[in-house]
Each structure stands twice: as structure tokens, then as C-alpha cells.
KOLFI-769084 format. One record per residue (C-alpha): x, y, z; residue number from 1. Coordinates in steps of 0.001 Angstrom, whole numbers, plus 524288, in hexadecimal, padded with zeros to 5 digits. Each point is the difference from the previous one (the first is absolute). Layout:
REM residues N
<r><c1>X</c1><c2>Y</c2><c3>Z</c3><resi>NUM</resi></r>
...
This chain:
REM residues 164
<r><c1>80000</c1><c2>80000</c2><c3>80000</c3><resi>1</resi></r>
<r><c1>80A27</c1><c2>809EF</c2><c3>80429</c3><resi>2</resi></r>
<r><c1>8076C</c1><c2>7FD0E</c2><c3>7F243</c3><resi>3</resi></r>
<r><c1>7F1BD</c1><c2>802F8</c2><c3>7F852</c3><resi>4</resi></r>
<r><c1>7FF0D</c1><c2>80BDC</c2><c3>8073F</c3><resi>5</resi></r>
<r><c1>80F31</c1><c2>80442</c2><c3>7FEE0</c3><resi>6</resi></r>
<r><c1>7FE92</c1><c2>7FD95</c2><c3>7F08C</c3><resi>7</resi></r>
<r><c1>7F3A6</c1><c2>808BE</c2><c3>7FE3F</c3><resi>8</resi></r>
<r><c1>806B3</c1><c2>80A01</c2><c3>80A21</c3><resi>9</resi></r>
<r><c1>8099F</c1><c2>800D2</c2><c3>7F65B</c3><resi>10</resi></r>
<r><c1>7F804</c1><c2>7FFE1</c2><c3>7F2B9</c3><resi>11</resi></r>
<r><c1>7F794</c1><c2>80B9F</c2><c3>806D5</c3><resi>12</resi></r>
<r><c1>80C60</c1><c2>80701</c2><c3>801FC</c3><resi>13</resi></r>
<r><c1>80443</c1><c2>7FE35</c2><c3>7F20C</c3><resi>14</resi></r>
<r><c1>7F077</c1><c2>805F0</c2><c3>7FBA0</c3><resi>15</resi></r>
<r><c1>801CA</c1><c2>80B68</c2><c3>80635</c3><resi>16</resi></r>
<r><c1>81092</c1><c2>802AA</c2><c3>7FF66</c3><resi>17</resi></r>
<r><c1>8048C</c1><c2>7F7D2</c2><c3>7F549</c3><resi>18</resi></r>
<r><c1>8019C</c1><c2>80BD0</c2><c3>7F3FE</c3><resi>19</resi></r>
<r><c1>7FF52</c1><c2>7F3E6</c2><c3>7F587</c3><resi>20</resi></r>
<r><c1>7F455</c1><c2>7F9FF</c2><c3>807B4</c3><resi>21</resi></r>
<r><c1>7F90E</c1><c2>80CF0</c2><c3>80235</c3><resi>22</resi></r>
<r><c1>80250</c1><c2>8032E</c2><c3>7EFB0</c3><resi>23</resi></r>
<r><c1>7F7C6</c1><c2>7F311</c2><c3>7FDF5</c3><resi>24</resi></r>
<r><c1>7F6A3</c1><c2>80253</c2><c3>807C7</c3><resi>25</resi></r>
<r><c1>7FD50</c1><c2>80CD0</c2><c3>7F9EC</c3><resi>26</resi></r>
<r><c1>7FE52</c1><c2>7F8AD</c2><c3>7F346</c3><resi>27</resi></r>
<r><c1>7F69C</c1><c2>7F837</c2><c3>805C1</c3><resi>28</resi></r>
<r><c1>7F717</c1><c2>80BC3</c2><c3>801D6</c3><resi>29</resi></r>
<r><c1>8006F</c1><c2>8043C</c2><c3>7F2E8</c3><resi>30</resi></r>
<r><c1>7F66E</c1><c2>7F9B5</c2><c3>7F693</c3><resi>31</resi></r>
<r><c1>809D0</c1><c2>7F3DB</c2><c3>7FB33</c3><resi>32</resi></r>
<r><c1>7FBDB</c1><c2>7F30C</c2><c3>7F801</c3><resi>33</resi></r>
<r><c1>800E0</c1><c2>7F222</c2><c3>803E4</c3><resi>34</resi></r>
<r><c1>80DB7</c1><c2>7FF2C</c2><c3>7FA3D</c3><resi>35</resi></r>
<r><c1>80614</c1><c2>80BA3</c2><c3>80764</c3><resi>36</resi></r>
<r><c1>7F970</c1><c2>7FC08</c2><c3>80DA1</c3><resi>37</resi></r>
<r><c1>8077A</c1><c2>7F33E</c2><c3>7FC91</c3><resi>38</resi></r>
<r><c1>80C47</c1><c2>8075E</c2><c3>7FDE9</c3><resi>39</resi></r>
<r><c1>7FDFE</c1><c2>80788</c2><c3>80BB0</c3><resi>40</resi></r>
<r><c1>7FD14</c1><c2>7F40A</c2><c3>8099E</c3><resi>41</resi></r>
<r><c1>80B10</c1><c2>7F9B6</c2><c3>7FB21</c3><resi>42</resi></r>
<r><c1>80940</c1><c2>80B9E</c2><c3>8023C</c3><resi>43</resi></r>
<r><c1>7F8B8</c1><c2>7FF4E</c2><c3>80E63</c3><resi>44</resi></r>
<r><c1>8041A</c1><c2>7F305</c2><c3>80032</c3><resi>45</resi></r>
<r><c1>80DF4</c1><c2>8038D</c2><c3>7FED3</c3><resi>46</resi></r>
<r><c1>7FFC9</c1><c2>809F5</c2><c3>80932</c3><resi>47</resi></r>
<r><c1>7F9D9</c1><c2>7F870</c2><c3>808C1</c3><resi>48</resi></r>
<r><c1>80964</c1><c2>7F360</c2><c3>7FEB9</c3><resi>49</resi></r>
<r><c1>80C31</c1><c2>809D3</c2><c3>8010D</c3><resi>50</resi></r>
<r><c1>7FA76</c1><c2>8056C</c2><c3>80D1A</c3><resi>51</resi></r>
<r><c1>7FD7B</c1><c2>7F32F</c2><c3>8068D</c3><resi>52</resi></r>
<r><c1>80D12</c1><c2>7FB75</c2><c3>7FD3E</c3><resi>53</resi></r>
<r><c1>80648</c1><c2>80C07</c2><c3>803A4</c3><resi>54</resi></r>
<r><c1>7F738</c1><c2>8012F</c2><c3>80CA0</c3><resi>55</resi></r>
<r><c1>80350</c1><c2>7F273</c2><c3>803DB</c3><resi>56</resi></r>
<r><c1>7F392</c1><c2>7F74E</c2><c3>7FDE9</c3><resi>57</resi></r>
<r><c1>802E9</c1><c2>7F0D9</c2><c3>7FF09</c3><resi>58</resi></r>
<r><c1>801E1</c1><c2>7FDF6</c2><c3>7F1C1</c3><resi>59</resi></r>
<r><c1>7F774</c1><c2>7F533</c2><c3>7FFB8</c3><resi>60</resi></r>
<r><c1>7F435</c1><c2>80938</c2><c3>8023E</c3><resi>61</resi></r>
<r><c1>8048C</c1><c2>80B20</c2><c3>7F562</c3><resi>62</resi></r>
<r><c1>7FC06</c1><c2>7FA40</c2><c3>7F245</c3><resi>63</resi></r>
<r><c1>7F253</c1><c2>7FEF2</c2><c3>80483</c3><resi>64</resi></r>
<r><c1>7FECE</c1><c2>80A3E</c2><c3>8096D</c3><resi>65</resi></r>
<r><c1>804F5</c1><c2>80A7D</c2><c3>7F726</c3><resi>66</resi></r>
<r><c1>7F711</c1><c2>7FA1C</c2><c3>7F537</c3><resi>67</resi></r>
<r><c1>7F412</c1><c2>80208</c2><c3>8083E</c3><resi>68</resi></r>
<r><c1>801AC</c1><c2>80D25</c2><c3>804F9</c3><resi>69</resi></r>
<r><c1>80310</c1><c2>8041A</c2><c3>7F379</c3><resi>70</resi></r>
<r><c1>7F472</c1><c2>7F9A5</c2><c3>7FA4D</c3><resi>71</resi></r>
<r><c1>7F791</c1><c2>80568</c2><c3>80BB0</c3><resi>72</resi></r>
<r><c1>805DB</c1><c2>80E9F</c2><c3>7FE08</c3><resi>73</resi></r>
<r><c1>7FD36</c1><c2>7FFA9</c2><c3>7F229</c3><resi>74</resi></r>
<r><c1>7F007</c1><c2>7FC5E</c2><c3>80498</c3><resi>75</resi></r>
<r><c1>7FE58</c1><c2>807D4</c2><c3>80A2E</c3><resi>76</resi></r>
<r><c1>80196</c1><c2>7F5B8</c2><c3>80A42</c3><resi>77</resi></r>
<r><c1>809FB</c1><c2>8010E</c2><c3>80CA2</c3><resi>78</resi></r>
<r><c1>802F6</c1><c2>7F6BB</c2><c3>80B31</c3><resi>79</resi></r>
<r><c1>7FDEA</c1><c2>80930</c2><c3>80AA1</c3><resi>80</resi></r>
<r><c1>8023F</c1><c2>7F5E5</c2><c3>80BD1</c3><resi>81</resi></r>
<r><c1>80408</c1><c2>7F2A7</c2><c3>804CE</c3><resi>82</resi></r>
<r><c1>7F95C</c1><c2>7F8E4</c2><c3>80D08</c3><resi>83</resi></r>
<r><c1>80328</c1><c2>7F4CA</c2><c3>8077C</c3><resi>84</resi></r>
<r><c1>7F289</c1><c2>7F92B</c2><c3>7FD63</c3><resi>85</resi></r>
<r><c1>7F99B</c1><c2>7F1B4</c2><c3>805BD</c3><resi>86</resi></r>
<r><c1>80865</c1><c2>7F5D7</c2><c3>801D4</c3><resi>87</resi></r>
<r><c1>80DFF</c1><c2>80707</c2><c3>7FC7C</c3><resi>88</resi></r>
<r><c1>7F8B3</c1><c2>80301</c2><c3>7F2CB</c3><resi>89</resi></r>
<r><c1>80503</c1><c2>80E2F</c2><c3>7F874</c3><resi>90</resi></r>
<r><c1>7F60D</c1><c2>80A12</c2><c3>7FD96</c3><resi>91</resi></r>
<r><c1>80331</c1><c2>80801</c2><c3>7F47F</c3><resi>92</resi></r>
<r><c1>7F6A0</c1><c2>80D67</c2><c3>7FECB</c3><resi>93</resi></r>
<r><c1>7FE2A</c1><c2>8062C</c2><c3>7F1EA</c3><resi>94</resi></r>
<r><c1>7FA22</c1><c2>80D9B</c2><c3>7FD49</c3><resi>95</resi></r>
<r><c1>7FA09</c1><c2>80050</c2><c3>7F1E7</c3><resi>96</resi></r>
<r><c1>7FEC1</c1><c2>80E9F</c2><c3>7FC39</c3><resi>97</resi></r>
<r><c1>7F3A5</c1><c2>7FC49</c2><c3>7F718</c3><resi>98</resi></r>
<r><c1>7F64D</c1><c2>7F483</c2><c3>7FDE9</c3><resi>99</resi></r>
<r><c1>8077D</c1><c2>7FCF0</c2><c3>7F4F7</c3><resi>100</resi></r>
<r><c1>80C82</c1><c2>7FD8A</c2><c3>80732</c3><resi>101</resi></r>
<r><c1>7F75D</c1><c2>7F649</c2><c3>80A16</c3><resi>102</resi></r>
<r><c1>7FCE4</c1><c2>7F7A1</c2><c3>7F420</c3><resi>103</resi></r>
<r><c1>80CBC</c1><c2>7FEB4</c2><c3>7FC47</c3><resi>104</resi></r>
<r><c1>806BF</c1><c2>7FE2C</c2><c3>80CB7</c3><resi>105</resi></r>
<r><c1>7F501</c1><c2>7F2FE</c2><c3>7FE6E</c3><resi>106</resi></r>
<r><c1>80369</c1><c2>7FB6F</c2><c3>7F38A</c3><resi>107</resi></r>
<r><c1>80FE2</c1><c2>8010F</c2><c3>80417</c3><resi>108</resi></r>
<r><c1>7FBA1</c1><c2>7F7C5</c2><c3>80F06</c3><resi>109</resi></r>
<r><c1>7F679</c1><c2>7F6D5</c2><c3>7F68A</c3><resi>110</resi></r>
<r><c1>80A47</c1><c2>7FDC5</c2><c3>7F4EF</c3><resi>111</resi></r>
<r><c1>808B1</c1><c2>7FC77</c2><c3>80A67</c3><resi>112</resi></r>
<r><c1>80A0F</c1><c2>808AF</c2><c3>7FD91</c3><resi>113</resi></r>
<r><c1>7FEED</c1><c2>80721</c2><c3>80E81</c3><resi>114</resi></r>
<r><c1>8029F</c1><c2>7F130</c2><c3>8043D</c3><resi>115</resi></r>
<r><c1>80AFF</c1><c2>7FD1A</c2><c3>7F886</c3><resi>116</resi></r>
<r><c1>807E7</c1><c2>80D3C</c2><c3>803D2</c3><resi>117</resi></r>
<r><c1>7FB8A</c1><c2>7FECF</c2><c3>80E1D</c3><resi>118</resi></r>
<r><c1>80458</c1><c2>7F288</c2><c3>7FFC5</c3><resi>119</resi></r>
<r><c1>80C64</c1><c2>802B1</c2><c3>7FB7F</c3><resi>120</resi></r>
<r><c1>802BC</c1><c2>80C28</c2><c3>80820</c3><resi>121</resi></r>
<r><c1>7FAD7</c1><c2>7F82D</c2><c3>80C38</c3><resi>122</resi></r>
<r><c1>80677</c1><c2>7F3A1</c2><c3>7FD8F</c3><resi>123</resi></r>
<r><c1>80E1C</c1><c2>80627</c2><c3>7FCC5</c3><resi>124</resi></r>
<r><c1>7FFD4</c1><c2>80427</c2><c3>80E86</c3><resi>125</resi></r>
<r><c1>7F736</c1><c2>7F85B</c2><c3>80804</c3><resi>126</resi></r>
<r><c1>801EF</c1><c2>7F176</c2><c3>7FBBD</c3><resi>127</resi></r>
<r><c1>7F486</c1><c2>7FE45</c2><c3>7FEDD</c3><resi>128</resi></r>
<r><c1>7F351</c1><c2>7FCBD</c2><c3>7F68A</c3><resi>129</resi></r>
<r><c1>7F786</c1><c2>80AD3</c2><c3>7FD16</c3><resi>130</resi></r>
<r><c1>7EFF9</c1><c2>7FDC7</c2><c3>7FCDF</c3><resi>131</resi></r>
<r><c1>7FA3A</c1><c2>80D48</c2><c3>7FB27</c3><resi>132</resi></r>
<r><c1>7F14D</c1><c2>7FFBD</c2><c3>80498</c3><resi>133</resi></r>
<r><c1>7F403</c1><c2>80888</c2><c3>7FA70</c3><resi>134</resi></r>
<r><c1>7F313</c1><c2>7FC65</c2><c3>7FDA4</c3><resi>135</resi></r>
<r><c1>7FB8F</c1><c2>801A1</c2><c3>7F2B1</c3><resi>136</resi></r>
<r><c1>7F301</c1><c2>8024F</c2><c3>803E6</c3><resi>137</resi></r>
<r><c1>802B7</c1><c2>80969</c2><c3>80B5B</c3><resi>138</resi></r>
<r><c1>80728</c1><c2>809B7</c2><c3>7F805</c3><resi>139</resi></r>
<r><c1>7F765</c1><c2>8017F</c2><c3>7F499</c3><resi>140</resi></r>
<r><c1>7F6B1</c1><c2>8021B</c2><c3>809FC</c3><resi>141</resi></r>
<r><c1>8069D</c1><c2>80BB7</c2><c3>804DA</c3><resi>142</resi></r>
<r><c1>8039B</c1><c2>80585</c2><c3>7F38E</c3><resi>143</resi></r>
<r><c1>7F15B</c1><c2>80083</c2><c3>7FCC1</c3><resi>144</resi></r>
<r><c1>7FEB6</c1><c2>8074D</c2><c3>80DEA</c3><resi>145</resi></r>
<r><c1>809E8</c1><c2>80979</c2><c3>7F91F</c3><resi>146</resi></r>
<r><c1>7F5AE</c1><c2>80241</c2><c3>7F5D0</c3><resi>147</resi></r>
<r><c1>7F47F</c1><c2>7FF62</c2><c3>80511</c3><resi>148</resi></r>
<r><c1>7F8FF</c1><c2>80CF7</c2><c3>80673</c3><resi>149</resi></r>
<r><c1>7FE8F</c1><c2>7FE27</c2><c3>80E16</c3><resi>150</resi></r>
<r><c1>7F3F2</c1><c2>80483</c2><c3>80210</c3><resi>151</resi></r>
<r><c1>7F86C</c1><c2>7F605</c2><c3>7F70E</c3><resi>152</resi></r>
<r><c1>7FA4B</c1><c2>7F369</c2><c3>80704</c3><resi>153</resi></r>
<r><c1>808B7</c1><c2>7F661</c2><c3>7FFEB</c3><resi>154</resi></r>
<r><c1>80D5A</c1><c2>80721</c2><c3>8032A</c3><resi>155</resi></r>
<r><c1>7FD48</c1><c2>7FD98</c2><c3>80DAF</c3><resi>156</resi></r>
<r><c1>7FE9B</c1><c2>7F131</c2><c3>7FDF2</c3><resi>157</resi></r>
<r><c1>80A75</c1><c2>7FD55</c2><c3>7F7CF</c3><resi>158</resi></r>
<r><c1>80B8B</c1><c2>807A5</c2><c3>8029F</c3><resi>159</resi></r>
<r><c1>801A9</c1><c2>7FE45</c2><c3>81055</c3><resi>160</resi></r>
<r><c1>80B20</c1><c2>7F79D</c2><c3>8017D</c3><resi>161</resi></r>
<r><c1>7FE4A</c1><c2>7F2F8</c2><c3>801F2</c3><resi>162</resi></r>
<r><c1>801AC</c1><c2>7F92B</c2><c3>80CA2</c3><resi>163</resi></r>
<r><c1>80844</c1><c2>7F510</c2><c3>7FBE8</c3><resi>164</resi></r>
């Protein structure tokens, strides 16, 4: 957890001081294609990769990490926190500036692509397996919260979190 949290320290760091990092992020706000947002996350993803190294992250976890927040960055996405969860599990808390974003933070958890880098990343320093769990079902439920008004009949019965 503390090597998660060290890595995005040091990502957010690069987003806001990084004069390379902050140039691509200003291209992201202008109105690019498909093909230069590629060529922008990529560039991300070297900036990202040379920071980890440089900042001292395991290099088992920089491949993968790198490629995610780079990936995220480019969507609107960030890992804003880790937590100890049940059972010595890792909580990992994403803030999705839009909808959009939300649905494709799900497609990168369901394509298992969030598993795969977060198994790698744990796994390099924890010897140990890594399951990544979400419930299909539970977040498309909350992304149609997200988009449905509150104040029409159902909101109330559908979108509390569930008890389980």
C-alpha cells in the first residue's frame, strides 16, 4: 500500500511540476483527435516510467503503474487514495472528473487491465497473489445513480449503498 501511494505521490508531483508533463497536459485541453491523445498518453507514459525509476519505486511495479496513470490522466481519472481494507485487502480510491471517465475506469477494472497492473505492482513487493474484486452489477448500478435525477422515484431505492 505505502508503495501505491508513494508512486501516485510522485506522478501528482510530476502533474503539477514536471515542465514536459505540465506541456502535455495542456495539449490535452485543447481540442486533439484520437491519434494525438494517443501520442500524448504515451509521452505521459514516459514521463511517468522515468519518474518512478528516478523516485525509487520497485521496478517490478513501473511498466504497469506508469501505463495506468498515464492512461487514467489522459481520461480524466486519478487514484486519489489507498486503504488498508477487510482482511489485509488494498483499497484503491479513483476520482473520475466526468461520467464519462466512470465508464471507462469500468471497462479498464472489467477488461482486466486494473488487475493485471495491480497484480504486478502488488506482487513485485508483497509476495503475494493479488484477486481484484468488483461487482459487475454493483457498479453499473451506480453509474446509472450518476445519471439519473435524484429527485425522480426510484433514486432513493436504487442508489443507497448496499449492505453487503
Amino acid at each position: 500500500m505505502a508503495e501505491l501511494t508513494r508512486a501516485n505521490a510522485i506522478v501528482d508531483r510530476l502533474i503539477q511540476k514536471s515542465p514536459n508533463v505540465i506541456n502535455l497536459m495542456r495539449r490535452l485541453q485543447e481540442h486533439t483527435n484520437t491519434q494525438q491523445r494517443t501520442a500524448i498518453e504515451q509521452q505521459l507514459e514516459d514521463e511517468c516510467k522515468d519518474g518512478l525509476y528516478r523516485g525509487g519505486v520497485p521496478p517490478g511495479m513501473v511498466p504497469g503503474f506508469a501505463q495506468m496513470l498515464a492512461r487514467n490522466t489522459v481520461r480524466g481519472i486519478r487514484m486519489v487514495s489507498t486503504m488498508r481494507g477487510d482482511n489485509n485487502g488494498i483499497v484503491v480510491y479513483f476520482l473520475c472528473t466526468t461520467v464519462r471517465p466512470v465508464y471507462e475506469l469500468g471497462q479498464m477494472i472489467m477488461s482486466g487491465f486494473m488487475h493485471a497492473v495491480f497484480a504486478v505492482a502488488i506482487e513485485s513487493v508483497a509476495r503475494t497473489t493479488v484477486d481484484v474484486y468488483v461487482k459487475a452489477d454493483e457498479f453499473n448500478l451506480r453509474l446509472q445513480c450518476l445519471s439519473r435525477p435524484q429527485d425522480k422515484g426510484n433514486y432513493n431505492n436504487y442508489c443507497r449503498p448496499s449492505s453487503d
